[in-house]
C-alpha positions as CSV (number, residue, x, y, z in Angstrom):
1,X,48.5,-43.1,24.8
2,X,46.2,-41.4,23.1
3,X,44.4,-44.5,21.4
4,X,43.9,-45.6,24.8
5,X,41.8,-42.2,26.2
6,X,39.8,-43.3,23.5
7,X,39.2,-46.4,24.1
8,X,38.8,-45.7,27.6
9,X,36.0,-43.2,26.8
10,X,34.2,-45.2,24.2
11,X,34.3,-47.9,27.0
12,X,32.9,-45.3,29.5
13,X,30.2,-44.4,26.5
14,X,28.9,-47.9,26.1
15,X,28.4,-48.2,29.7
16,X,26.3,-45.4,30.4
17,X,23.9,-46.6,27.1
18,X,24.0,-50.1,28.4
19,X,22.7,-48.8,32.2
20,X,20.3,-46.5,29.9
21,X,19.1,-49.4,28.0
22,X,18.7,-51.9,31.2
23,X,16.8,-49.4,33.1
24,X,14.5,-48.5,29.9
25,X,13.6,-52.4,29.8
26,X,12.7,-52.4,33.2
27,X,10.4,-49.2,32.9
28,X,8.4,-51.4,29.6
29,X,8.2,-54.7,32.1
30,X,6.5,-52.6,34.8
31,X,4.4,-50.9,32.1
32,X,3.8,-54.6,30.5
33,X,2.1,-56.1,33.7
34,X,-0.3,-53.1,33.8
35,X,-1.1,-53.3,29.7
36,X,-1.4,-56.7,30.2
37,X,-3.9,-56.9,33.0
38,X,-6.2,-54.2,31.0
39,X,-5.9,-56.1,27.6
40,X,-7.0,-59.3,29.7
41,X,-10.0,-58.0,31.3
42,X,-11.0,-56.5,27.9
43,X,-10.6,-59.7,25.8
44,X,-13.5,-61.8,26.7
45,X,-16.6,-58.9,26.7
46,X,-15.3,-57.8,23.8
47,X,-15.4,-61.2,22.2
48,X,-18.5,-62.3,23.9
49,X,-20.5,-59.0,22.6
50,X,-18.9,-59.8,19.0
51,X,-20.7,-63.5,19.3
52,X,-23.7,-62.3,20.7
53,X,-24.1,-59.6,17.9
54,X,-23.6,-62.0,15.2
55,X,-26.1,-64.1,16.5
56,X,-28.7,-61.4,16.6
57,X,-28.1,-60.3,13.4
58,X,-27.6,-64.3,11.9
59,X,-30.2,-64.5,8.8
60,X,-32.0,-61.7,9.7
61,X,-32.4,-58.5,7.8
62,X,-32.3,-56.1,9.9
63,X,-32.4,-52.2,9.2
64,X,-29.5,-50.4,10.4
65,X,-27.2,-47.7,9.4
66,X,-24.1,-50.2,10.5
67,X,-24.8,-52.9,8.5
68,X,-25.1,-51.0,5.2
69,X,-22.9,-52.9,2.7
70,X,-22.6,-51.9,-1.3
71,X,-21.2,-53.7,-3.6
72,X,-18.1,-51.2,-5.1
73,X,-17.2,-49.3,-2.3
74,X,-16.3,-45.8,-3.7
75,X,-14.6,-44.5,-0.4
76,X,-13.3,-46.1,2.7
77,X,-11.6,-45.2,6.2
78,X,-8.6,-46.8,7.7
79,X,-7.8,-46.2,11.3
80,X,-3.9,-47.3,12.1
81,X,-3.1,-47.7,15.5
82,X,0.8,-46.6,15.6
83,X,2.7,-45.6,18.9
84,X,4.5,-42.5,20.2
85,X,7.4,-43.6,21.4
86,X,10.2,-45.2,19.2
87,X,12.5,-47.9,20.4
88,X,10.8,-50.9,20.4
89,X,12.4,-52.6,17.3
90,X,10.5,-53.5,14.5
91,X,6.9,-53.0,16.2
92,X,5.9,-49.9,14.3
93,X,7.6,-50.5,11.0
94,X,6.2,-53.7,10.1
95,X,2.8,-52.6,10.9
96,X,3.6,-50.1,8.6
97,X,4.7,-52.3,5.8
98,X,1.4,-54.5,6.7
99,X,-0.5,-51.6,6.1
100,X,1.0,-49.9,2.4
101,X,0.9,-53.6,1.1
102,X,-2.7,-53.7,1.9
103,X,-3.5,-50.7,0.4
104,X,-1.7,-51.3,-2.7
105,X,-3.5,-54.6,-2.8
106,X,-6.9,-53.2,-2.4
107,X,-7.3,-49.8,-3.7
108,X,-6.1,-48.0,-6.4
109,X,-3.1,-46.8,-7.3
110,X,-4.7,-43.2,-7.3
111,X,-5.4,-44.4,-3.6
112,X,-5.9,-40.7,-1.8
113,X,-9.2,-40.3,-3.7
114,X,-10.8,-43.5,-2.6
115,X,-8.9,-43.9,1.1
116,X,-8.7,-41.8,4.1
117,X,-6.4,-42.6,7.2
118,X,-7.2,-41.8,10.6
119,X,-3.5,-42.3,12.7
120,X,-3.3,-42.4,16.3
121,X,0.6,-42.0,17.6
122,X,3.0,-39.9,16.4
123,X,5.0,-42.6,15.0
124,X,2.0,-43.7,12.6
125,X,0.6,-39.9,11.8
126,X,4.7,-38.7,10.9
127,X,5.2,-41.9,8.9
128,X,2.3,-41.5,6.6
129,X,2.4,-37.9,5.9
130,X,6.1,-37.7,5.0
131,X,4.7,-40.1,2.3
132,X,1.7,-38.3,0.7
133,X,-1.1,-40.5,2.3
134,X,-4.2,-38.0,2.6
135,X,-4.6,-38.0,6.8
136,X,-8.2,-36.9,7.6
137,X,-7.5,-37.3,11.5
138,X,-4.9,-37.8,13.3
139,X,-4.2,-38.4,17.0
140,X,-0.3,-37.6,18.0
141,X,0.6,-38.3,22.4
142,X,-2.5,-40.5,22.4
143,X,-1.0,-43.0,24.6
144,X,0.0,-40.4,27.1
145,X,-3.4,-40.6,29.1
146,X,-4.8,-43.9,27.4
147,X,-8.8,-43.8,28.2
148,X,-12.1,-45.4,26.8
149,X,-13.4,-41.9,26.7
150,X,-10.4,-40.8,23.8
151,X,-11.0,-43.9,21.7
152,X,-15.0,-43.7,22.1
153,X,-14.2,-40.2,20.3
154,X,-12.0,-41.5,17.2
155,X,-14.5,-44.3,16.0
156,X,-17.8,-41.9,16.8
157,X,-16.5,-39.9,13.9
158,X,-15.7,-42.6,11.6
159,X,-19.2,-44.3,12.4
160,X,-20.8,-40.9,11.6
161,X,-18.9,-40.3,8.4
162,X,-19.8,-44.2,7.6
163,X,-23.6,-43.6,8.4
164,X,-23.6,-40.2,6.4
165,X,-22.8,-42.3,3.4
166,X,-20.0,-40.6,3.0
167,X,-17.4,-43.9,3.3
168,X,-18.6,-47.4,2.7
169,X,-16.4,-49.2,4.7
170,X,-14.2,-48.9,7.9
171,X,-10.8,-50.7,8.0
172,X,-8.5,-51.2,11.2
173,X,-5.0,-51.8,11.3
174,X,-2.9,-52.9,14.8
175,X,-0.6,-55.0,16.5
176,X,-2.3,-57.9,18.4
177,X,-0.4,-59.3,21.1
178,X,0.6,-62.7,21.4
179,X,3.7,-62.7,23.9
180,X,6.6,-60.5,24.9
181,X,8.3,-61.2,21.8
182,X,5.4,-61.8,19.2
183,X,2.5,-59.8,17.8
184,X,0.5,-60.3,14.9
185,X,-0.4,-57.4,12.2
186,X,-3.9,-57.2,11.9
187,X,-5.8,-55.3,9.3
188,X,-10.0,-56.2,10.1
189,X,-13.0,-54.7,8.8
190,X,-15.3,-53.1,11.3
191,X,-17.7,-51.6,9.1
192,X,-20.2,-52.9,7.5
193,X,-20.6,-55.0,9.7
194,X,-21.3,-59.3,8.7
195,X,-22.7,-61.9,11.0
196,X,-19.4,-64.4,9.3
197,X,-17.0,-61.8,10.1
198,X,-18.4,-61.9,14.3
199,X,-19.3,-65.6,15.0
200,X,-17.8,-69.1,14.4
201,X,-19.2,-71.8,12.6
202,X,-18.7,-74.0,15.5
203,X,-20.4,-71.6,17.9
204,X,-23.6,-71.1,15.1
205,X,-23.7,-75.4,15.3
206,X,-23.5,-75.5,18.8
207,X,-26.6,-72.7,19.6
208,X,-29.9,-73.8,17.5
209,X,-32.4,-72.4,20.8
210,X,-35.1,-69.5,20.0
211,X,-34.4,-66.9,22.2
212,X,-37.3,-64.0,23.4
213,X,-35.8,-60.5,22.9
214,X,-37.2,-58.0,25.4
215,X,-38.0,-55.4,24.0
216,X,-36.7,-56.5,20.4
217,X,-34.0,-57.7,18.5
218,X,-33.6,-54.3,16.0
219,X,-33.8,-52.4,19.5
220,X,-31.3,-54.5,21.0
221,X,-29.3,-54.5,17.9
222,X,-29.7,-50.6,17.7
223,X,-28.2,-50.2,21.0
224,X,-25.4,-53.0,21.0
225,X,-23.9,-52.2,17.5
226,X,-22.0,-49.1,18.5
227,X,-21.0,-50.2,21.6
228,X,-19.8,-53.4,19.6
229,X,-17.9,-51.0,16.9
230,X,-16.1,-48.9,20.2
231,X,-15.1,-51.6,22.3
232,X,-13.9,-53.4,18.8
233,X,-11.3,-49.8,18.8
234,X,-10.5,-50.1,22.5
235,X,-9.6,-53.8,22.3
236,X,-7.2,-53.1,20.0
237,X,-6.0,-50.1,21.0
238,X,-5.0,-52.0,24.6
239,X,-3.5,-54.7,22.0
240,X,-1.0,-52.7,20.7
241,X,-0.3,-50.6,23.8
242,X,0.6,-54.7,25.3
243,X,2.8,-55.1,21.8
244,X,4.5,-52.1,22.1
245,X,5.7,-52.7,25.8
246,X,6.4,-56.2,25.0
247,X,8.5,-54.9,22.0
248,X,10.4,-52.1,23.5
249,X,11.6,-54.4,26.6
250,X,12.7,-57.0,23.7
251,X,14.7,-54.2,22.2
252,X,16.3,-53.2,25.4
253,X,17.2,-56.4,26.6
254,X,18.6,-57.0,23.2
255,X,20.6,-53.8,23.2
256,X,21.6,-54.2,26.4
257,X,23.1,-57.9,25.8
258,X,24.6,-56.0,22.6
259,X,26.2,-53.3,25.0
260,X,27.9,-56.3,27.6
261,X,29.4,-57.5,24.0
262,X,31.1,-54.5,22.7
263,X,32.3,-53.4,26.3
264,X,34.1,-56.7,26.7
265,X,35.4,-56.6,23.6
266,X,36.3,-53.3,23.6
267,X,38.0,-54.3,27.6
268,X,40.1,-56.9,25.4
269,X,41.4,-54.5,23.1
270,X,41.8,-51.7,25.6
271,X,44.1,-54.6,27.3
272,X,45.6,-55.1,24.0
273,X,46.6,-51.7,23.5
274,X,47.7,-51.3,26.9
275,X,50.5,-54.2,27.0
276,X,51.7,-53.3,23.9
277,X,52.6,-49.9,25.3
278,X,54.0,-51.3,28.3
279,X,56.5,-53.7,26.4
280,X,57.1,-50.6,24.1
281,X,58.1,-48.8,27.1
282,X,60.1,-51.5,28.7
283,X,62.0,-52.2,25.5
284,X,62.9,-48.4,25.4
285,X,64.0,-48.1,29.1
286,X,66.2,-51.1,28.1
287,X,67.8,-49.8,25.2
288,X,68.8,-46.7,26.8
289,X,70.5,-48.4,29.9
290,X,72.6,-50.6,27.3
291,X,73.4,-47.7,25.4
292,X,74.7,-46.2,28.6
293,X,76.1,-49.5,30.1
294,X,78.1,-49.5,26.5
295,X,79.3,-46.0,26.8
């Protein structure tokens, strides 16, 4: 009888994770729809400012502290976009694989005295420092109150340290979203910045008219450059806010589906266990009244 109590509670257990699970996958949905919607909206200025950038800049030289390129880079920044919240499968780790196997790739093996990280979520910021990376920022509970403002702050600093000449390039990792159950690891370069790296061919073909920049193109370029390099930040940081939802209802709906499983099957043996103390039982209570029948 005792196999059974524990049977029955580990049947009891699996059912309160599995009502856990279900309800935790209908909290991401809700939290999807309003990611999504944001991460929508966002996509085409942010895309449409990226063209219109690389066509101002398109065989020109112009002047600017954001388009300063060098040849050997002797110091970079790379901002990883992480989350805070665990549970949503494999969405954080294989960002995080993306990421060491793109450093090992591109930087030395001495990598801390050439590369600076700059986290935002406590998954990204613990996962880094437990293994020596050298962390000059980091940005744990960002996703609690997710705002332009925040993210404006994280890439003003790297833009300052880049224009200081104290980095020579700016690198950002993330998660873009492609459905629920998709996203695509993306490490870009945001700084310096190249006219390739923000237009298309096709779109380059297409557009061969003069235009008349009022008041100038280096003013313009001044002005929309920044604003290019935060909303770049923003975009992805509404990606991977999309991913992670999308990943985390994946994950539930995957344990929950695991949870049915193991409570039917655990049902079956419970049943199992069950008739074989019945007939037990019955086979006793019948070999006492034949021993008492034969006395």
């Amino acid at each position: 009888m005792a196999n059974l109590r524990d049977i029955r509670n580990r049947i009891t257990s699996v059912n309160n994770t599995q009502q856990i699970t279900k309800a935790m996958k209908m909290v991401a949905a809700a939290k999807l729809r309003k990611a999504q919607d944001r991460m929508i909206q966002t996509r085409p200025y942010a895309n449409t400012l990226s063209k219109v950038i690389g066509r101002l800049i398109q065989g020109e030289h112009i002047n600017h502290p954001l388009l300063r390129k060098v040849d050997e880079p002797n110091k970079s920044i790379l901002i990883v976009v992480g989350s805070d919240r665990g549970l949503c499968g494999g969405f954080n780790n294989n960002l995080f694989k993306e990421v060491e196997s793109f450093i090992h790739s591109n930087f030395a093996s001495s990598h801390n005295d050439v590369l600076e990280l700059v986290t935002i979520g406590k998954k990204a910021t613990a996962h880094f420092s437990k293994r020596g990376y050298q962390i000059s920022e980091s940005f744990p509970g960002f996703f609690d109150n997710l705002n332009y403002d925040d993210t404006a702050k994280v890439i003003n600093s790297s833009m300052d340290t880049f224009i200081s000449g104290a980095v020579d390039s700016v690198y950002l990792a993330y998660n873009e979203f492609k459905s629920v159950i998709a996203q695509t690891r993306k490490v870009d370069r945001l700084l310096p910045l190249l006219a390739e790296d923000l237009i298309s061919n096709d779109h380059v073909n297409s557009v061969q008219s003069d235009y008349i920049y009022e008041p100038d193109q280096v003013s313009i370029v001044s002005d929309l450059l920044p604003k290019h390099i935060r909303m770049q930040l923003w975009k992805a940081v509404l990606e991977s806010n999309a991913s992670e939802q999308g990943a985390r209802m994946t994950a539930m709906d995957s344990a929950t589906e695991n949870a049915k499983d193991l409570e039917r099957s655990l049902r079956l043996k419970y049943n199992q266990a069950r008739q074989s103390a019945i007939t037990t039982e019955i086979s006793e209570i019948v070999s006492g009244a034949q021993a008492l029948s034969d006395s």
